[in-house]
C-alpha positions as CSV (number, residue, x, y, z in Angstrom):
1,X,-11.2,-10.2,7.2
2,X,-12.4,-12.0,10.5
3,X,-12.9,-9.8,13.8
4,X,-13.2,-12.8,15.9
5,X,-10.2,-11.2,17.9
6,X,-12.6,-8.2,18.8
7,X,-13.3,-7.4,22.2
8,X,-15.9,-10.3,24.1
9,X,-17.5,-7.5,26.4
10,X,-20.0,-5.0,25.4
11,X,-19.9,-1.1,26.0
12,X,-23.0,0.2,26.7
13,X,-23.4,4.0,25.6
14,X,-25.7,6.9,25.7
15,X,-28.5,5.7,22.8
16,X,-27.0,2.1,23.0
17,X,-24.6,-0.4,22.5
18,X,-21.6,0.0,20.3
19,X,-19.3,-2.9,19.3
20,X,-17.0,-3.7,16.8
21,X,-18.9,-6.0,14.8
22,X,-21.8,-3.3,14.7
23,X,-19.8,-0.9,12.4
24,X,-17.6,-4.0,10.2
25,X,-20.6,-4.1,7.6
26,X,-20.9,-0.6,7.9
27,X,-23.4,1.8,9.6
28,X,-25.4,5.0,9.2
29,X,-25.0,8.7,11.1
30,X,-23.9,11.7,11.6
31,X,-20.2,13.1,11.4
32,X,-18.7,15.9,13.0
33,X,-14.8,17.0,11.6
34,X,-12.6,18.6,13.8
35,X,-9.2,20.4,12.7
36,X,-8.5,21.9,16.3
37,X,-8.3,21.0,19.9
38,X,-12.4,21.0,20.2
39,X,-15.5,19.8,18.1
40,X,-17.6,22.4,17.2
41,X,-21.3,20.5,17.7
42,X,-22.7,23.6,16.6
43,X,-21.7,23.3,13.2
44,X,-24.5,20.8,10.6
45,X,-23.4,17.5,10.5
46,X,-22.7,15.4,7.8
47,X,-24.6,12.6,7.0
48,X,-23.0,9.2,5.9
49,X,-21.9,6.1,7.3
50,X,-18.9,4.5,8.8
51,X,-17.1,0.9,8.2
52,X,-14.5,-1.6,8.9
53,X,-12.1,-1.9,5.8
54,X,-10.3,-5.4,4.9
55,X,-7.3,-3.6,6.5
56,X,-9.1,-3.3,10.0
57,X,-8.8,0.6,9.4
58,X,-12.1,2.9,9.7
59,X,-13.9,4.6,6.8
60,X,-16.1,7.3,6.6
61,X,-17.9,8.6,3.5
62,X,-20.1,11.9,4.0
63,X,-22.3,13.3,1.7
64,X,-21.5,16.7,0.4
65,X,-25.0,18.1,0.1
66,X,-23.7,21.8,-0.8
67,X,-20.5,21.5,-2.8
68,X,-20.6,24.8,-4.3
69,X,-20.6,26.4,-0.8
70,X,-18.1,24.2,0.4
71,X,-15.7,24.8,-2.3
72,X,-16.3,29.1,-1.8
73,X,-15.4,28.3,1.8
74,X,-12.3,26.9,1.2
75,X,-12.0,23.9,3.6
76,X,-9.5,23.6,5.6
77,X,-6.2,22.2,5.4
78,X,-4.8,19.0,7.0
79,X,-5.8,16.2,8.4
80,X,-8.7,16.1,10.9
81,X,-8.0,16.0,14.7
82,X,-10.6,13.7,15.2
83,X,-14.3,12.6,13.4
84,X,-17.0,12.4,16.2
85,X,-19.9,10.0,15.0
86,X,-23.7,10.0,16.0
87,X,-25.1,6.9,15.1
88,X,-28.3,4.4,16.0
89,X,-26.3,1.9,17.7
90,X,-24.2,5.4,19.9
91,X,-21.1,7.4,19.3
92,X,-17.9,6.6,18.5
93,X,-14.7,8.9,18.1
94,X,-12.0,8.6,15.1
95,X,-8.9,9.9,17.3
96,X,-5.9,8.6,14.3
97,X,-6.9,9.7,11.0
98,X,-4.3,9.7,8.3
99,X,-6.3,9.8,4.6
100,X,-8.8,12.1,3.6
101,X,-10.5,12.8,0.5
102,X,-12.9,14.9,-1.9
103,X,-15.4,13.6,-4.7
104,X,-16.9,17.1,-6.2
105,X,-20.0,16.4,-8.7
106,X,-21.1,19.3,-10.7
107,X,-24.6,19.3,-12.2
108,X,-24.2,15.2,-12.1
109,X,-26.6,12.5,-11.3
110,X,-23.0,11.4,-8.6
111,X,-23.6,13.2,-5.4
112,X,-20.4,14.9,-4.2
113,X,-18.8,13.1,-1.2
114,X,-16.0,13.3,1.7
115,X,-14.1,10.4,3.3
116,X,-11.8,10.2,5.9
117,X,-9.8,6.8,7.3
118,X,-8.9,6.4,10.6
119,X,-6.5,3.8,12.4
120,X,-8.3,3.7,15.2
121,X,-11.5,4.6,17.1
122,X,-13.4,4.8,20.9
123,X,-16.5,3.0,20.6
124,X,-19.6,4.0,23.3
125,X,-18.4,7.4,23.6
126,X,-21.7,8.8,25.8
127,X,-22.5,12.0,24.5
128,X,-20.9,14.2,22.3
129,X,-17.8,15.3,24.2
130,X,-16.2,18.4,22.3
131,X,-12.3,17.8,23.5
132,X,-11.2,14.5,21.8
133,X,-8.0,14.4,24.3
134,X,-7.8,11.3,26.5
135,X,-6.1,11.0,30.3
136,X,-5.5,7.1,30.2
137,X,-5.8,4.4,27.4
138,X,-5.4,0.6,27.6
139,X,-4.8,-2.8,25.7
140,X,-5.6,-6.0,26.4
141,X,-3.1,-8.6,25.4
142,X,-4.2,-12.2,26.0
143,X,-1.5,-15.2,26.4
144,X,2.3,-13.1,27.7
145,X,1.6,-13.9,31.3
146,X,4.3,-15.9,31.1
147,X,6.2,-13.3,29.7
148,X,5.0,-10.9,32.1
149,X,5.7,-12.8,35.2
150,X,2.1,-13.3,36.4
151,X,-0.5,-15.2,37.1
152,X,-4.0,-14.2,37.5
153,X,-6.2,-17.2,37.1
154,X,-5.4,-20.3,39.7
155,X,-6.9,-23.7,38.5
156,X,-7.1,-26.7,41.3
157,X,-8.4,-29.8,40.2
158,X,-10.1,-32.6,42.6
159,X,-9.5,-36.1,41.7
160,X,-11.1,-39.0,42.9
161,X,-9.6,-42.8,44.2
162,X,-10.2,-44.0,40.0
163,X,-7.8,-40.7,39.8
164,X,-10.7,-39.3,37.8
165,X,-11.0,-35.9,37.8
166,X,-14.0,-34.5,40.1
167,X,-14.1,-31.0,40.2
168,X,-11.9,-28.0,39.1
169,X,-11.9,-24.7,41.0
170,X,-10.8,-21.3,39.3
171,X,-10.0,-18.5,41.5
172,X,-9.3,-15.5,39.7
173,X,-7.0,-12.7,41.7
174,X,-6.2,-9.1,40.8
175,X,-2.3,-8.0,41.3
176,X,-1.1,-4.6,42.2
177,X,-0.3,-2.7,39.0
178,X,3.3,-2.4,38.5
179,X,3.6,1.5,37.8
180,X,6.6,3.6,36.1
181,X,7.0,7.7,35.5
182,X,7.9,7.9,32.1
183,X,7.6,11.4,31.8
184,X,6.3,14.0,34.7
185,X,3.1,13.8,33.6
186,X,2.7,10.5,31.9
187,X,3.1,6.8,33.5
188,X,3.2,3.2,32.1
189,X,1.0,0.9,34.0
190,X,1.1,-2.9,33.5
191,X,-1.6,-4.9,35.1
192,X,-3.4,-7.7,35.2
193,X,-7.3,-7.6,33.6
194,X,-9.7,-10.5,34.3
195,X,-13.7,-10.4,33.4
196,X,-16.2,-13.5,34.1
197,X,-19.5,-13.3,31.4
198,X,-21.9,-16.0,30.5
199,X,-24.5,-18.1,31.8
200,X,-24.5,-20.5,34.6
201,X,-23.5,-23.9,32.8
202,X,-21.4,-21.8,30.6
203,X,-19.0,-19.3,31.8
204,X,-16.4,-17.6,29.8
205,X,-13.0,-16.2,31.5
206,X,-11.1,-13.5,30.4
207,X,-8.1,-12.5,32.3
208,X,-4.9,-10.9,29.6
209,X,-2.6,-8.8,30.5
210,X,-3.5,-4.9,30.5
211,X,-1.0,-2.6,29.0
212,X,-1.4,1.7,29.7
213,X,-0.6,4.7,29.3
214,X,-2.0,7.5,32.2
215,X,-1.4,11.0,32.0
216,X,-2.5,14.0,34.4
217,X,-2.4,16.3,31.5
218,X,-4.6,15.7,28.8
219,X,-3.3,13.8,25.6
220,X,-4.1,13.2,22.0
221,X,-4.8,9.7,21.1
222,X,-1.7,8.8,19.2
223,X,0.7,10.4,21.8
224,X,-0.5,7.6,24.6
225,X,-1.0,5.0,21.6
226,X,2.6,5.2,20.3
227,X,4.1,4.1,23.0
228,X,1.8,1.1,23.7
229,X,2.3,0.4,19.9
230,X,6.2,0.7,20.8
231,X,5.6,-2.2,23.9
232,X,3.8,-4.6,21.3
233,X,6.8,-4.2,19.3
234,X,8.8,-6.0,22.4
235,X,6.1,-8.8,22.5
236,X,5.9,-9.2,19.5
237,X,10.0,-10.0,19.1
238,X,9.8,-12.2,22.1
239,X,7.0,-14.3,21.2
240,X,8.4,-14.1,17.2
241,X,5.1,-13.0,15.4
242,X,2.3,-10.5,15.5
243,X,0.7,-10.6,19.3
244,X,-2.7,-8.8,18.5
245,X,-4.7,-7.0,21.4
246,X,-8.7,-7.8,21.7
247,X,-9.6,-5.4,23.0
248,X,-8.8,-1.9,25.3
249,X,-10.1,1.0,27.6
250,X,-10.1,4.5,27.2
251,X,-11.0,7.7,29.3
252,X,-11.5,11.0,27.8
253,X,-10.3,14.2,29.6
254,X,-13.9,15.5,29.8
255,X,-14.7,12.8,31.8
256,X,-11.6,11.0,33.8
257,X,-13.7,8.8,35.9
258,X,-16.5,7.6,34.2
259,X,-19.0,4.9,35.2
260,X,-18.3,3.2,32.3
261,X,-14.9,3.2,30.0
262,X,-15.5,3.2,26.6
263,X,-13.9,1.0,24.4
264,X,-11.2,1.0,21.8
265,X,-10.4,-0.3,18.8
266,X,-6.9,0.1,17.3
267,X,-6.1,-2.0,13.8
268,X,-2.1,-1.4,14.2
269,X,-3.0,-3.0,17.2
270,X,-5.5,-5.2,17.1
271,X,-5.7,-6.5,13.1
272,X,-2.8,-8.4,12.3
273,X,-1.3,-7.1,8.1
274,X,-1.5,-8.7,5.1
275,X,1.9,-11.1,5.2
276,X,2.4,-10.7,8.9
277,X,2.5,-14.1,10.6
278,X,1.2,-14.7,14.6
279,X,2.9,-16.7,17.0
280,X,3.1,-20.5,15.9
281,X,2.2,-21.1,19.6
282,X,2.1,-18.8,22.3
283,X,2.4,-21.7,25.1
284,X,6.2,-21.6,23.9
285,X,9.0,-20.4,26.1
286,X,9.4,-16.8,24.7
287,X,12.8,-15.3,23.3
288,X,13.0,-13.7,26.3
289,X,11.1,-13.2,29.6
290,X,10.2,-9.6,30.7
291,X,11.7,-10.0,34.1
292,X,15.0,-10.2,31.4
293,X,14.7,-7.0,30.3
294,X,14.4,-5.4,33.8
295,X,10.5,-5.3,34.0
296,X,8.5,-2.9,34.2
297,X,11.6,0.1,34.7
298,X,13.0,-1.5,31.7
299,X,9.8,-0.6,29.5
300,X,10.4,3.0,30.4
301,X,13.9,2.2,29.3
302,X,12.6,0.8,26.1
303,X,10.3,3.6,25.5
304,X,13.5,6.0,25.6
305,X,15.8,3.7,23.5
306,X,12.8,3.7,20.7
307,X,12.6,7.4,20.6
308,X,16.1,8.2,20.9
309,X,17.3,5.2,18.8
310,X,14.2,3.8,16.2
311,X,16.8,3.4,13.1
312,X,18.6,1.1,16.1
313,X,15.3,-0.9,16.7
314,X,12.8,-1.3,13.6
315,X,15.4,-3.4,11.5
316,X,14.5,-6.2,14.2
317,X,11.0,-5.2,15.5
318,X,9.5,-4.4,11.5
319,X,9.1,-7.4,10.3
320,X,6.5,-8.5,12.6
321,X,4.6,-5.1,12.1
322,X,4.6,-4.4,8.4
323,X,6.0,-8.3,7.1
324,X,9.0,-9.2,5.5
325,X,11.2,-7.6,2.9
326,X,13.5,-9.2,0.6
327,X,16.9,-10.7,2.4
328,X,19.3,-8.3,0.6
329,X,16.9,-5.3,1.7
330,X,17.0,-6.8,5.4
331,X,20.5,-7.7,6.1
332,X,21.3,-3.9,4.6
333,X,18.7,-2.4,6.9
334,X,20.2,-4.8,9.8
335,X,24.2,-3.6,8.6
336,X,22.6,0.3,8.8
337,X,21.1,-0.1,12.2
338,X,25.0,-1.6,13.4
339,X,26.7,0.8,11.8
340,X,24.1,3.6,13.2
341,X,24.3,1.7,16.6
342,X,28.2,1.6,17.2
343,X,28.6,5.5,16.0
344,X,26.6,6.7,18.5
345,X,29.1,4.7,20.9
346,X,31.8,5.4,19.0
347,X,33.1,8.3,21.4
348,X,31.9,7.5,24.5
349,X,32.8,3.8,24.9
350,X,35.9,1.7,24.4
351,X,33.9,-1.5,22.9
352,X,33.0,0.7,19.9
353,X,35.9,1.8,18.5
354,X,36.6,-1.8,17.0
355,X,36.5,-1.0,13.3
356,X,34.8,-4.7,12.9
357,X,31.3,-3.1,13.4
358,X,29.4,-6.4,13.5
359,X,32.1,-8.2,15.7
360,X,32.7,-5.1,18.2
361,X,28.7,-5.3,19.2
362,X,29.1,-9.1,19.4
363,X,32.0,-8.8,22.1
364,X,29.9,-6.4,23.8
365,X,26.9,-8.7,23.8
366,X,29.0,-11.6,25.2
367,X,29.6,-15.5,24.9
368,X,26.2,-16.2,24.6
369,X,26.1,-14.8,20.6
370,X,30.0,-16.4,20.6
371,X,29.3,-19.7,21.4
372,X,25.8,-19.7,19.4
373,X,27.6,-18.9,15.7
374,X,30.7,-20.8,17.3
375,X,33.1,-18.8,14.9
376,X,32.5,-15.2,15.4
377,X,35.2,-13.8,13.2
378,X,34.4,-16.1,10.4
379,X,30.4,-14.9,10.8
380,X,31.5,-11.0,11.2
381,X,33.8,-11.3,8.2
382,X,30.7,-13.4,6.6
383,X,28.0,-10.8,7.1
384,X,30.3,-7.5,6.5
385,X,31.5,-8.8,2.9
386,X,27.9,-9.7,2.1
387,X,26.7,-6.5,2.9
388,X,29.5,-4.6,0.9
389,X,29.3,-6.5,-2.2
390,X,25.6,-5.8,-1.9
391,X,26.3,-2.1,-1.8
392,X,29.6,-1.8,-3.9
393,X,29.8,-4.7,-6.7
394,X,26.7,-4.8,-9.4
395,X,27.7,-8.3,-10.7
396,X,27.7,-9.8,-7.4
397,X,24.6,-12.7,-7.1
398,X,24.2,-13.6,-3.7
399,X,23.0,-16.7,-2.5
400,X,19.7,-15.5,-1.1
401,X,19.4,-18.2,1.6
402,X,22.4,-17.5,2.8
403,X,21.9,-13.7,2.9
404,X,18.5,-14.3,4.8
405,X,20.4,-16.3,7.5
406,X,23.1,-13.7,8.0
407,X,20.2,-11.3,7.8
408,X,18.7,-12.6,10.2
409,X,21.2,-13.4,12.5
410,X,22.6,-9.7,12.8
411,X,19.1,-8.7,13.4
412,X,19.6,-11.1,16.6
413,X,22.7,-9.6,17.7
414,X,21.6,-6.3,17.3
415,X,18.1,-7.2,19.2
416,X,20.1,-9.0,21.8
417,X,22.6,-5.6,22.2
418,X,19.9,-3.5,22.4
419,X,18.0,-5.1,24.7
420,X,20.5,-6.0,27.3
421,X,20.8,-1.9,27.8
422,X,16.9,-2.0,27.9
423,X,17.7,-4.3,31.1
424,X,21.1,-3.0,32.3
425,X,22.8,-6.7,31.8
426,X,23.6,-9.7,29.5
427,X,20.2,-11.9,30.8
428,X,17.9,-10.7,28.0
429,X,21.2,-12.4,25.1
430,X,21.8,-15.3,27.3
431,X,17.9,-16.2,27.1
432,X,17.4,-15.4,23.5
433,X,20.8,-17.3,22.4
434,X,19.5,-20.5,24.8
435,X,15.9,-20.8,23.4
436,X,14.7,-23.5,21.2
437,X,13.3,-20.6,18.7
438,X,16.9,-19.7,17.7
439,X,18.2,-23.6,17.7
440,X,17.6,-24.3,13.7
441,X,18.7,-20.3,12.7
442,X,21.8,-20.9,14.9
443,X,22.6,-24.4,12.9
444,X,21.5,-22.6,9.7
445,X,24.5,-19.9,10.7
446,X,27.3,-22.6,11.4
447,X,26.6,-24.3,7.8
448,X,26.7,-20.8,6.1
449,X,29.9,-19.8,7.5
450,X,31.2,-23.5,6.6
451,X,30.6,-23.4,3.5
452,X,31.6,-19.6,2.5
453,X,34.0,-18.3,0.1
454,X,36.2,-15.5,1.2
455,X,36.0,-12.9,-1.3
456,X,39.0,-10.5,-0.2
457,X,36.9,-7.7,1.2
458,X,38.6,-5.5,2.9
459,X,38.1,-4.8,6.8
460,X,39.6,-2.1,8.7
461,X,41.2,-3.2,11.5
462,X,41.1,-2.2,15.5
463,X,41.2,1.2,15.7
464,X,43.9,2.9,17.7
């Protein structure tokens, strides 16, 4: 796997400099295990070494040097807090573990060993800070300031009377941070990063846009990563593909203003999966614009949608995190997430007691998914009889084209649903149902439903 994605800065640390390409081959030190709030330092370390995996995840394989004493101890149960490392090129702190194991060697020439894998890790940690809890973490996400709504880096160019190019002047300006309360104590921050590095004669500008998470109480890693996770999720659907971060900032509670941030690396984040596609172009007009979605107070909105509502959500956001499934699986994970979706309406709103699941959410989204299928009863009565002979009828065998474009045209509407409550109006379907992306999926649609056979499912009807 290439890292070229990784960070371009440096972090420099107590006892050195620690970047991602120093641990991808693997590296040497000692390892700490914590299964509490704190890091006992006093404890012996564990020798071993740490590396980068093909899946961007972190491994670390200890020696067991007493494995009779450590099985009369019985280890503790669980999953560590957090892995603190000491090695020659600094410290770095595993803050997401989710595997751990045991190799136990008895008499053998094997030596007995210890591993734990990690998600994610803060690189240039300086010292060895006992609390792994952090107070703000940040990703960088090159190429959405477009999508954002901003622009950092101003390019003039000079041109002389031959209307030759003579000069080009970069200006490079910092914007106010566009700040929401999420919770009392936490806040989503979106901002604008820039960096200048190099030589004279050959400069290098970086300037993505910085998502974060800031909290006055302290915070475990994965409580101010899931929601960032949750906001790549939204790019991601916009731009149509994986949007990968290079690179991030963290501050540990310890130490909530320090000279120097260290640095991050996250694979969900920052590694794009095996069968997971990127952007064909990120210069393209997105799905939809984040101004759409009601900026940055429709984040927060977003953030409350995904927790109260993620069956709602991951049959459209998935696919660009974990890859695609097969079209039956899909268009009966998108029918779920409807069917899910309009019950929790069901008794509060009017729109969502039409018994035609699919077609009841399309009235509610609007014209905009009307006029982009053309026929919307024909599609509604197309996708529901789809999904119930896939449910009910073993003989049936679907056309599997056409069940990936009705698949993925419910995951639109639902998307396109969801997202205009995420912005309080209709601007976030009108923008996805106008772009170019949708054009050939929308033309795909019209012959599906052209061609289709009714099979005399039955629908209920309005209900009364």
């Amino acid at each position: 796997m290439s890292f070229g994605r990784a960070p371009p800065f440096v972090t420099e640390s107590r006892g050195g400099f620690v970047r991602v390409a120093d641990i991808s081959d693997g590296v040497i030190g000692f390892f700490w295990a914590s299964y509490g709030k704190r890091i006992n330092f006093r404890r012996r370390p564990e020798s071993g070494f740490v590396k980068i995996n093909e899946l961007g995840q972190l491994e670390v394989q200890t020696l067991e040097e007493s494995p009779y004493d450590s099985f009369e101890s019985d280890p503790p149960e669980g999953m560590p807090t957090a892995v603190f490392a000491s090695t020659p090129k600094g410290g770095l702190l595993l803050v997401d573990l989710f595997k751990k194991g045991y190799r136990t060697s008895w008499g053998e020439a094997n030596a007995s060993t210890r591993s734990f894998t990690s998600q994610a890790a803060i690189l240039g940690t300086g010292g060895q800070m006992s609390d792994p809890r952090l107070s703000y973490l940040s990703f960088f996400i090159p190429g959405v300031h477009g999508w954002a709504g901003v622009r950092t880096v101003k390019e003039t160019r000079t041109k002389g009377e031959s209307g030759r190019i003579r000069g080009v002047d970069i200006s490079l300006k910092s914007a106010e941070p566009k700040v929401v309360r999420v919770t009392g104590a936490l806040t989503f921050e979106l901002s604008w990063h820039w960096e200048v590095s190099g030589a004279n004669g050959r400069k290098i500008v970086y300037a993505p846009v910085s998502i974060a998470m800031r909290t006055t109480r302290p915070k475990s890693y994965r409580e101010l990563a899931a929601p960032l996770h949750q906001v790549q999720d939204l790019i991601n659907f916009a731009f149509s593909g994986f949007v990968a971060a290079d690179g991030g900032r963290a501050h540990l509670a310890t130490d909530p203003a320090p000279r120097t941030s260290p640095t991050v690396w996250d694979a969900r984040l920052m590694a794009a999966p095996a069968g997971v596609k990127s952007p064909n172009s990120m210069t393209e007009l997105p799905l939809f614009s984040l101004d759409s979605v009601g900026g940055a107070d429709g984040i927060r909105r977003w953030m409350r949608l995904y927790a109260e509502h993620p069956r709602a959500i991951r049959p459209f956001v998935s696919r660009h995190r974990i890859g695609p499934m097969s079209p039956e699986v899909q268009l009966m994970e998108v029918a779920a997430g409807m069917e899910y979706w309009v019950a929790c309406h069901r008794r509060s709103t009017e729109w969502a007691r039409d018994g035609r699941i699919p077609f009841a959410i399309a009235n509610r989204v609007g014209s905009s998914f009307c006029d982009w299928v053309q026929e919307p009863e024909k599609w509604d009565a197309e996708f529901w009889s789809t999904y119930n002979a896939l449910k009910h009828e073993p003989n049936y065998k679907p056309d599997r084209y056409a069940v990936s474009v009705m698949a993925q045209s419910g995951a639109m509407l639902l998307a396109a649903s969801i997202l205009n409550r995420m912005g309080g109006s209709k601007k976030a379907g009108v923008s996805m149902f106008a772009s170019h992306r949708l054009y050939d999926l929308g033309q795909d649609v019209n012959a599906c439903i052209a061609n289709s056979k009714p099979r005399g499912s039955k629908r209920r009807g309005k209900r009364r």
